[in-house]
C-alpha positions in Angstrom: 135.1 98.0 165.7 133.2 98.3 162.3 131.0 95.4 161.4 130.5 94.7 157.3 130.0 91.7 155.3 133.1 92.8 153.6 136.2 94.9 153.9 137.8 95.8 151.2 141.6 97.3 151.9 142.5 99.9 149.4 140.2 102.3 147.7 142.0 102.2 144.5 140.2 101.3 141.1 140.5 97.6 142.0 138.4 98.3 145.3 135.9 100.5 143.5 134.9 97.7 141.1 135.1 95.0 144.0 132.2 97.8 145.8 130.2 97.6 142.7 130.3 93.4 141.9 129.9 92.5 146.0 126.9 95.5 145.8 125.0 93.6 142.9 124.4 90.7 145.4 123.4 92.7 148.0 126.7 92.8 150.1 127.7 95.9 152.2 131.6 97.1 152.3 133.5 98.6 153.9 136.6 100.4 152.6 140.1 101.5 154.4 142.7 103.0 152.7 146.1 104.7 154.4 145.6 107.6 152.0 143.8 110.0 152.5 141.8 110.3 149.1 139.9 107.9 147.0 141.2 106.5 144.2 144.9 105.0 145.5 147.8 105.3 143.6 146.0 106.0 140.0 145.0 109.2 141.7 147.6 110.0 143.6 150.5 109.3 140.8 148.8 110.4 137.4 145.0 112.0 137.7 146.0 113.2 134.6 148.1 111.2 132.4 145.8 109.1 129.9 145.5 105.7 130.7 144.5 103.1 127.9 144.0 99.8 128.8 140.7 99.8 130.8 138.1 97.4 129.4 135.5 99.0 126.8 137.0 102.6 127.8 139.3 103.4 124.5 140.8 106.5 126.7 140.6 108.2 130.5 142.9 109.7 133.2 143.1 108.1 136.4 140.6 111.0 137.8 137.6 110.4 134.9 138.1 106.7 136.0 137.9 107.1 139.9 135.0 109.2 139.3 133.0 107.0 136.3 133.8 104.0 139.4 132.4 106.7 142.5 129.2 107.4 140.4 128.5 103.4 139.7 128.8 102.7 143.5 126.6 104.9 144.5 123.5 103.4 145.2 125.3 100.6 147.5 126.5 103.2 149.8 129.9 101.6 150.8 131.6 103.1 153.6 135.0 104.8 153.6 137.8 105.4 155.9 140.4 107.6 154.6 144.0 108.5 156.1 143.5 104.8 158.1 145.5 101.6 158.5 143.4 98.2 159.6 144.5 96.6 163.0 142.7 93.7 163.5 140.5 91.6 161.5 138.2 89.6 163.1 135.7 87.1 161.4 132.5 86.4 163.6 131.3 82.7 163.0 128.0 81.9 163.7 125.6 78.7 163.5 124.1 81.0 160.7 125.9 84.6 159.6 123.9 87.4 158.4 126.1 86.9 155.2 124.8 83.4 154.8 121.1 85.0 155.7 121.8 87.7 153.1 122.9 84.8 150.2 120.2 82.9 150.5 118.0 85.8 150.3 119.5 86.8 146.7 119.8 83.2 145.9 115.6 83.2 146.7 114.5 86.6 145.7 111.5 86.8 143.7 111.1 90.8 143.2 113.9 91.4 140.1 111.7 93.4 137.8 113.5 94.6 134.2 111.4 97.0 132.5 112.9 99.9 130.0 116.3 98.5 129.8 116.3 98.4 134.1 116.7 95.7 136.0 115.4 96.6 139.1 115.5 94.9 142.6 115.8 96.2 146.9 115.1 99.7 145.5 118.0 99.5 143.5 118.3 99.9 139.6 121.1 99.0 137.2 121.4 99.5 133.1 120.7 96.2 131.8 123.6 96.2 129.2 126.0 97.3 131.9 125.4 94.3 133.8 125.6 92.3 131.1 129.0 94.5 129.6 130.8 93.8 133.0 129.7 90.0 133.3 131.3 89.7 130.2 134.4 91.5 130.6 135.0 89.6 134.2 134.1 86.2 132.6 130.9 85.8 134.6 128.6 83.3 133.1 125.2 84.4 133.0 123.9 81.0 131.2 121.8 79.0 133.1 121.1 75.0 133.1 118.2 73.0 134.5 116.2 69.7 134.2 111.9 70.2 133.0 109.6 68.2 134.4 106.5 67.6 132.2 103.1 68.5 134.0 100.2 66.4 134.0 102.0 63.2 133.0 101.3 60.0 135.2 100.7 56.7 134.7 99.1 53.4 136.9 101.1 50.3 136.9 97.9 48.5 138.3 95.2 50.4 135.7 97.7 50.2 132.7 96.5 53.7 131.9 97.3 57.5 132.5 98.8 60.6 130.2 101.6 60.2 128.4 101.9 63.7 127.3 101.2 67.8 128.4 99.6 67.9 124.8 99.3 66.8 121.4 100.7 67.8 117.8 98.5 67.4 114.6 99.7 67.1 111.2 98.6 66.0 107.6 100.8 65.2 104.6 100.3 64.7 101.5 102.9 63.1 98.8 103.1 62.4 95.1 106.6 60.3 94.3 107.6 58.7 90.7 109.6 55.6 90.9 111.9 53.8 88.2 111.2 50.1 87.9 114.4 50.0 86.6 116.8 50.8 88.8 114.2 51.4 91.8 115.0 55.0 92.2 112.2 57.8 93.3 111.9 61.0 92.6 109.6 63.2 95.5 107.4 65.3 93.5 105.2 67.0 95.4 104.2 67.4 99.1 101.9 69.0 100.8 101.4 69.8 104.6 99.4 71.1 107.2 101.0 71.7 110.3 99.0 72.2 113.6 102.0 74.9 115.7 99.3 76.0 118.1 99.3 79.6 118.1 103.1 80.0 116.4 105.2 82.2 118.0 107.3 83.1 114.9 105.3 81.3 111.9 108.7 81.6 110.0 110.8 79.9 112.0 108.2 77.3 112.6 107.9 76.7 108.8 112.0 75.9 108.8 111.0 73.3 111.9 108.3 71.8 110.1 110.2 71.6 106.8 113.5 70.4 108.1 111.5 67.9 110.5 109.8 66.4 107.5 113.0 66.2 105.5 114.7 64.5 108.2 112.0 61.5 108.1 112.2 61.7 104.9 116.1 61.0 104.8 114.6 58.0 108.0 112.3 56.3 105.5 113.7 56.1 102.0 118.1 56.3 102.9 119.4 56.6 106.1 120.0 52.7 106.1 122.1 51.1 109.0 124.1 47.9 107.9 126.4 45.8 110.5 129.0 43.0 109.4 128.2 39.1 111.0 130.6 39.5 113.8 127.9 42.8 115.0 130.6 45.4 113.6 128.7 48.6 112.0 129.5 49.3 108.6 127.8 52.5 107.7 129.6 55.0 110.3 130.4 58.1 107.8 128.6 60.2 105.1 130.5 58.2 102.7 128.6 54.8 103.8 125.2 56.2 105.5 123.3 58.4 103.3 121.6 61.6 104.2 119.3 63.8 102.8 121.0 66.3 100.4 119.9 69.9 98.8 119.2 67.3 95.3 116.7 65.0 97.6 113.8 67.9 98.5 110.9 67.7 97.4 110.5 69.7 94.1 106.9 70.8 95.1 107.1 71.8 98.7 104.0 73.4 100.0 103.6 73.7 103.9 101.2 75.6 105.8 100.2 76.4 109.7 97.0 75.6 110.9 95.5 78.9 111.2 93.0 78.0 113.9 95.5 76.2 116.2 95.6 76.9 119.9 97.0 74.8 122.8 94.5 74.3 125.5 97.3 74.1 128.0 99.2 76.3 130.3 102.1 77.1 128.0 103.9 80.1 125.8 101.9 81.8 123.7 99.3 78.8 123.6 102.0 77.3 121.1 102.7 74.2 120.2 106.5 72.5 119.3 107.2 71.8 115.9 110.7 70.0 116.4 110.1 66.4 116.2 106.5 66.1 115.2 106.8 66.9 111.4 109.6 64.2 110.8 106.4 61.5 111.5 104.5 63.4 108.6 107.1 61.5 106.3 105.8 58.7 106.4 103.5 59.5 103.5 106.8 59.4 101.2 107.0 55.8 102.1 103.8 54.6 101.5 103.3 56.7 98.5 106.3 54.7 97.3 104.5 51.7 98.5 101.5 52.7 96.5 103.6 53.6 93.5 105.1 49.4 93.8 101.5 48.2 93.9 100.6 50.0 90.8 102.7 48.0 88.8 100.7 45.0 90.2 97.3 47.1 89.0 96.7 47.0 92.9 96.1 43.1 92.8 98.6 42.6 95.4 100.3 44.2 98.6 103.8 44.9 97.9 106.4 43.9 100.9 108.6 46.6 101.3 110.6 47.7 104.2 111.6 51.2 105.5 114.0 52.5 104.4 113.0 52.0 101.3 116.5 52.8 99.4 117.0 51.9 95.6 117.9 48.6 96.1 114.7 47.4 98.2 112.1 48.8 95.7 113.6 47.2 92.7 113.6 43.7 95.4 110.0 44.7 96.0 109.3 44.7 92.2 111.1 41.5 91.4 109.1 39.6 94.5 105.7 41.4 93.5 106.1 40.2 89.7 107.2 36.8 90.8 103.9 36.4 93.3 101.9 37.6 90.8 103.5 34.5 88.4 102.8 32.1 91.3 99.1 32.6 92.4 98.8 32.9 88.5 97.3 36.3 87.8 98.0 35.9 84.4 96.3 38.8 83.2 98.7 41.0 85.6 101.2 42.4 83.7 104.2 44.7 85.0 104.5 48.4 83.1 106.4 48.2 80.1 107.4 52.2 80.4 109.9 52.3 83.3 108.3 54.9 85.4 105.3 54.6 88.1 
């Protein structure tokens, strides 16, 4: 009796491959076919006739194929019984199988090395794009999901202290707007930030971050206005009714740099530092450069009340109530702009 983790019956082009897959994980085979060549019926039928529908192999005759399959399998070292018929199969069922041993030791292994286009592992080594060609081609996923947990981060209920966060992002903006006391539309024209990434992996993809981030808070603070009915029904549920930031609403001035000198203290890739989410904070200068640009026409007597987002419609109403304060606490000597633009 022959002991394996697997038997495979036939040692056709099917059984081949099936050597080759259960080899990858580390699983010995066996093989048994009743004829007495390798290669089954594609051999013994038509070794020459072309043969056309492999996968990724335009062309080949049943003989180039057993072969191309005999060369992959030959670092698992299957064994094969030619001329042979299989009596009895008989599955040994233990507390805990070698096969179960040998899973969880691939499922645990630690030693996979991939250097030069190898991935190498049990003394073993395998073309990394033929791996990933056949995973491919057999509809093998090799994505991968999984949850992170944060280092360092803790907190006492009793103490009411502790770290909120593995690290933090720094950022300065700068922004110039021009507002219409007409109509209460703003124009952005000019901003300027700079943008600690750490040490940036690829400085160009963290300027996209930083610049998308900040045009996202932009869109936040100035349009992106959420609007429900009395009975608690949202109105503003499509482009059409909440408004986004278009191509029209970038700055026209848009400088951004990285920090040159940045460097993350902490344990992490490349000493770098995300860029996703912190530069949409940075916006906040376009509202309160708006702001500023309401109090001017008050000469900076009085502090505007203006709420984000500060659409159209709320900067005119923060006009209006900042020229009718001014009226009531009588600074008569305040005048609003007669040009229409701040």
């Amino acid at each position: 009796m022959i002991k394996t983790d697997t038997l495979i019956i036939g040692a056709g082009p099917v059984g081949l491959f099936c050597v080759h897959q259960l080899g990858i994980i580390g699983l010995k085979c066996e093989v048994v076919d009743n004829l007495d060549k390798i290669g089954g019926q594609c051999i013994e039928l038509y070794p020459d006739k072309p043969i056309y529908d492999i996968p990724a192999i335009p062309e080949c005759t049943g003989e180039e194929l057993t072969n191309g399959l005999l060369k992959q399998i030959e670092p698992f070292k299957a064994g094969f019984h030619l001329g042979q018929r299989v009596e009895e199969i008989k599955q040994e069922i233990l507390e805990i199988t070698d096969l179960q041993k040998k899973l969880e030791k691939i499922k645990n292994i630690k030693n996979v090395v991939y250097k030069n286009g190898l991935i190498k592992f049990n003394k073993k080594s395998f073309k990394f794009n033929s791996v990933i060609q056949e995973a491919y081609l057999n509809r093998i996923s090799l994505s991968s999901s999984g949850f992170y947990s944060t280092p360092k981060i803790h907190f006492n209920k009793k103490m009411f202290s502790g770290r909120p966060f593995l690290y933090f992002c720094y950022g300065a903006s700068v922004t110039e707007v021009t507002i219409d006391t007409l109509t209460g539309e703003n124009i952005i024209d000019r901003v300027d930030i700079l943008q600690d990434a750490g040490k940036a992996i690829n400085p160009a993809l963290e300027l996209g971050q930083i610049e998308g981030g900040f045009v996202q808070g932009q869109g936040w603070l100035t349009m992106e206005e959420v609007n429900w009915k009395p009975n608690g029904q949202i109105t503003t549920t499509s482009p059409s009714t909440y408004k986004i930031p278009a191509s029209s609403d970038i700055p026209k001035i848009f400088n951004v740099e990285i920090f040159k000198q940045g460097k993350n203290k902490e344990n992490v890739v490349n000493k770098s530092k995300t860029t996703g989410e912190p530069p949409l904070m940075l916006a906040m200068s376009v509202f309160y450069a708006i702001k500023d640009a309401v109090a001017s026409a008050g000469e900076y007597k009085v502090i505007p009340k203006l709420d984000a987002p500060a659409t159209p419609e709320k900067i005119l109403m923060s006009l209006n109530e900042l020229k009718n304060r001014i009226r009531s606490v009588s600074y008569t000597h305040l005048t609003l702009p007669t040009t229409p633009y701040v």
